[in-house]
C-alpha positions in Angstrom: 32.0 -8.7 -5.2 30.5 -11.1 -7.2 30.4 -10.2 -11.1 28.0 -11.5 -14.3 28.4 -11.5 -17.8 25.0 -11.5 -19.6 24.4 -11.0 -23.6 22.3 -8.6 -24.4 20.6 -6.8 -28.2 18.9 -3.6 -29.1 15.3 -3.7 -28.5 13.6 -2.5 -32.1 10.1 -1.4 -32.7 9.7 0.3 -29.6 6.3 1.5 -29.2 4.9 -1.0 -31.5 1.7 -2.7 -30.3 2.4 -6.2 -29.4 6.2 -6.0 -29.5 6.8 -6.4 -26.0 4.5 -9.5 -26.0 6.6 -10.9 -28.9 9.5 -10.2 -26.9 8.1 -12.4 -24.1 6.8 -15.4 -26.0 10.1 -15.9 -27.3 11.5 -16.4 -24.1 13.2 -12.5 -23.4 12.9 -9.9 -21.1 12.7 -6.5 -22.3 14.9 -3.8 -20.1 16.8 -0.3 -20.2 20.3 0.8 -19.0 20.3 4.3 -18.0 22.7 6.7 -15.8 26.1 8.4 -16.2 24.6 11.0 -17.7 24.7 9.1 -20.9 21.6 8.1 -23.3 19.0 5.6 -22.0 19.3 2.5 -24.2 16.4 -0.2 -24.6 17.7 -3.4 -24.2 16.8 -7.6 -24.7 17.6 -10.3 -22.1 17.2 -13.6 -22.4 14.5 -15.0 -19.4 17.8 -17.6 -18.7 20.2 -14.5 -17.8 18.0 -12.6 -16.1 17.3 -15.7 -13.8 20.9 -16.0 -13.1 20.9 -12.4 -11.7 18.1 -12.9 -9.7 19.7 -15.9 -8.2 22.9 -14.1 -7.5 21.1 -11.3 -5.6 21.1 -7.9 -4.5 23.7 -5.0 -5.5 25.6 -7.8 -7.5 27.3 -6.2 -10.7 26.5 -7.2 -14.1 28.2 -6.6 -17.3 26.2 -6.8 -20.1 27.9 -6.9 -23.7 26.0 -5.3 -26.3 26.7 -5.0 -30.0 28.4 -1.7 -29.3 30.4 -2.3 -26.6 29.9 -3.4 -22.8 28.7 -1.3 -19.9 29.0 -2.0 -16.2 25.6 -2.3 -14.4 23.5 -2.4 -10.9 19.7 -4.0 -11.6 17.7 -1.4 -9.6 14.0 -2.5 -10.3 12.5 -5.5 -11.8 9.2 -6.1 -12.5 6.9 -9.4 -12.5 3.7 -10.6 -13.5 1.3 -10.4 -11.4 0.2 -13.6 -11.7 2.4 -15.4 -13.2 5.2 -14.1 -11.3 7.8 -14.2 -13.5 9.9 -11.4 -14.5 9.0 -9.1 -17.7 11.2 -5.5 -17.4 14.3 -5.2 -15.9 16.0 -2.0 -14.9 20.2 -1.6 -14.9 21.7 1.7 -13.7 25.4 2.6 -15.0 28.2 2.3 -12.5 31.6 3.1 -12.0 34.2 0.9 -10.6 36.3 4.5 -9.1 33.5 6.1 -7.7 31.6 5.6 -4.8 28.1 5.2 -5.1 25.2 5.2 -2.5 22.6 2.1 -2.8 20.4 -0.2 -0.3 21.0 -2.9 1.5 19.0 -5.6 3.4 20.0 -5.9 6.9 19.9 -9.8 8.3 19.6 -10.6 11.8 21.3 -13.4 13.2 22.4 -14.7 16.7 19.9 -14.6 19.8 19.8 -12.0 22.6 19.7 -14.1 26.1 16.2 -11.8 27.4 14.5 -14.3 24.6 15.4 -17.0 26.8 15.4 -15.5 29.9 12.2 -13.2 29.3 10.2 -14.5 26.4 11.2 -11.6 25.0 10.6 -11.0 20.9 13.0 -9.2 18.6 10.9 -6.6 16.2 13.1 -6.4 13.0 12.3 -2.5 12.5 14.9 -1.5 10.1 15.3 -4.0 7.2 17.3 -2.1 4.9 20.4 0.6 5.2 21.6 3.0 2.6 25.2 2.8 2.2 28.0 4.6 0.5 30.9 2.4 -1.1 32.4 1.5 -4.4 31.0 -1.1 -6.4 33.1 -3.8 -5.9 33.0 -3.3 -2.2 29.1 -3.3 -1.8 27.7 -6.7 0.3 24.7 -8.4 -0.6 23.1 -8.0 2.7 24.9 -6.7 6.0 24.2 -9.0 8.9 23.5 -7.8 12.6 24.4 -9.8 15.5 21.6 -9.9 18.2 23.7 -11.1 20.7 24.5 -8.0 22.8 20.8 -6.8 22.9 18.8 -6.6 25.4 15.0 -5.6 26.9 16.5 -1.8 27.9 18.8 -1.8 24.7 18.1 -2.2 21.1 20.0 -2.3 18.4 20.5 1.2 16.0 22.3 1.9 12.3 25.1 3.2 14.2 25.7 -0.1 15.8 26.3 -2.0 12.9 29.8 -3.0 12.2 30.0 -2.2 8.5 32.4 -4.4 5.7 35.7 -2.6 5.3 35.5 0.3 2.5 31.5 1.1 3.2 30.1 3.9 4.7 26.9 4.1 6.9 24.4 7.1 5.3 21.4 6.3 7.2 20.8 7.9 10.3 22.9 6.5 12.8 20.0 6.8 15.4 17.7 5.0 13.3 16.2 1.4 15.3 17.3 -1.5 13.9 16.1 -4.0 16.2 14.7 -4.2 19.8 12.9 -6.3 21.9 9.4 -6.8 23.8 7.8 -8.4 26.6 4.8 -10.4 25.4 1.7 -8.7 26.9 -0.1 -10.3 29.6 -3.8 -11.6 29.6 -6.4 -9.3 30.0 -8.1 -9.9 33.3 -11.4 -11.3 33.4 -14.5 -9.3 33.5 -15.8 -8.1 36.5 -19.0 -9.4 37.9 -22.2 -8.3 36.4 -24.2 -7.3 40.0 -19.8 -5.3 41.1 -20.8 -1.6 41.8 -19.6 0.1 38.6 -17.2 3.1 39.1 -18.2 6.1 37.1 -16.0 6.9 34.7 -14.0 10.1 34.5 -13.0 12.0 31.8 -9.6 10.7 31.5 -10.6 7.2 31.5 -13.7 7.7 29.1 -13.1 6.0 26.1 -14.4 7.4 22.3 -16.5 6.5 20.1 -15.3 5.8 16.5 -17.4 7.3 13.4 -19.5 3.9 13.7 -20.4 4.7 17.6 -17.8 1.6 18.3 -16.2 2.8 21.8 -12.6 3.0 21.7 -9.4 3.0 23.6 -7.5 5.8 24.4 -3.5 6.5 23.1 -2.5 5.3 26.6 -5.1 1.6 26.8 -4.0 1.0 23.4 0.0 0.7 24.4 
């Protein structure tokens, strides 16, 4: 697996108003490093690095070097403006290189079943992540899923996926990936307004919502 090195100080005057802000306008990224049942410790990043580990993506591992020493992390959340959208906290989580770990995973689809051509059929991505168990180094990016062998009567689920060498599926194995539909039809025209109107029964009444809007029932709705 892909590996960084990033710099990274102490963060002082925690829980000083405006320090944060300083932190920012001078081009840095405040953060945390926490796990291994070991001592939080607030951290600085430089906007630049934390870019570059954006860029490299998911589950890649990062080793920061700090004044004391160097420490082996995961980012597990990062936070962004919300209108600026650039970053402004970032999270890392300890890891160990000899033990195995469980973490997330985006799932990417590629390949096309042949009931898309044949059927107009339409893949609905259910499942877009999986929770794994692997060591560190041996934990992908993103796991991809081959579309191939689906079809209309069979979709894809976790257990199908063929997992990288080294990582273990913890996700339900029954859990949908992927599966395909058959575009619904067009509703048929109204019927004439002088047609004899059938009474309706109770079973194909519909409801009225709270706003007296009629509704359909569980069954006109699939």
């Amino acid at each position: 697996m892909e590996e960084l090195n990033v710099t990274a100080s102490l963060r002082e005057g925690i829980g000083v108003k405006g320090a944060l802000s300083k932190i920012r306008a001078e081009k840095n990224v405040p953060g945390v490093i926490y796990g291994s049942h070991k001592e939080p410790i607030s951290i600085t990043v430089s906007l630049k690095d934390v870019e570059k580990i954006i860029k490299a993506g998911k589950n890649t591992i990062v080793e920061v070097a700090l004044p004391n020493g160097k420490e082996q992390v995961l980012v597990k959340e990062i936070q962004y403006h919300v209108v600026k959208d650039s970053p402004i906290h970032i999270d890392f989580q300890r890891v160990s290189l000899t033990d195995k770990m469980n973490v997330v995973v985006p799932v990417k689809l590629i390949g096309e079943a042949a009931d898309v051509k044949s059927y107009g059929a339409l893949v609905e991505h259910i499942l877009r992540e999986i929770e794994v168990k692997a060591l560190v180094s041996a934990i992908p990016h993103e796991i991809e899923v081959d579309m191939t062998p689906m079809t209309i009567n069979k979709g894809i689920v976790a257990g199908d996926i063929k997992l990288p060498k080294g990582v273990e599926l913890v996700t339900d194995p029954q859990a949908p990936v992927a599966h395909l539909m058959i575009p619904k039809e067009e509703e048929a025209p109204a019927p004439a307004a002088d047609a004899a109107a059938e009474p309706e029964s109770s079973s194909t009444k519909g409801k009225k919502d709270e706003d007296g809007n009629l509704t359909k029932n569980a069954e006109e709705k699939k």
